[in-house]
N, C-alpha and C positions, 0 to 999 in steps of 0.2 A: 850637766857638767861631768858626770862620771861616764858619761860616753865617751867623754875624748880619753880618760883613763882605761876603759875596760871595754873593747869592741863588741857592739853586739846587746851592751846590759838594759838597752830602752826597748829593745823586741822583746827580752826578755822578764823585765821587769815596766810592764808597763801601768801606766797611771790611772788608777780607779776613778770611775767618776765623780763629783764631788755629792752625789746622791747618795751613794752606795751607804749601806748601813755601819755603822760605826765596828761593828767584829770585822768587818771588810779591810775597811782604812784602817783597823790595828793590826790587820795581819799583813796590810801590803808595806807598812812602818816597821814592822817586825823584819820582813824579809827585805825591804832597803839595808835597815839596820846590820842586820847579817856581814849583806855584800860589803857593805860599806868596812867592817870592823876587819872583814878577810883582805880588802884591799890595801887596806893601813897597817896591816900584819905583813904583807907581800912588800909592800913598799919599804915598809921596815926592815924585814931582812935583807931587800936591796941598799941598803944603807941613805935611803933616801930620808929621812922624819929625822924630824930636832925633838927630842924627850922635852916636856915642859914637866919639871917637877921635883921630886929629891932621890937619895937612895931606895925608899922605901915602895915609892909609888909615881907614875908618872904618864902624863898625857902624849901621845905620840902626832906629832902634826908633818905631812909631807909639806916636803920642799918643792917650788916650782923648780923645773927643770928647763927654764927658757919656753913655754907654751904662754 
């Protein structure tokens, strides 16, 4: 799903096999993780994410944009 968001990120982040040793699948979770939190950063200075939360602290969630 984050290919329709971000061109290119499944050539680049591609999917471990589900053999692969557990340091493996926590570093390929770690570096989703990344992209994922820089996307939602990006989105958010686009003014695209609804804040879920209060003054202090808050979850950021993108808005569909018609896709």
């Amino acid at each position: 799903a984050l290919e329709v968001e971000i061109d290119g990120v499944a050539n680049l982040l591609p999917l471990p096999d589900i053999s692969a040793p557990t340091w493996r699948l926590k570093a390929f979770e770690d570096m989703l993780d990344a992209v994922v939190c820089a996307w939602v950063g990006a989105v958010a200075i686009e003014g695209r994410c609804i804040p879920h939360g209060d003054e202090d602290a808050a979850i950021w969630i993108p808005v569909s944009v018609g896709r």
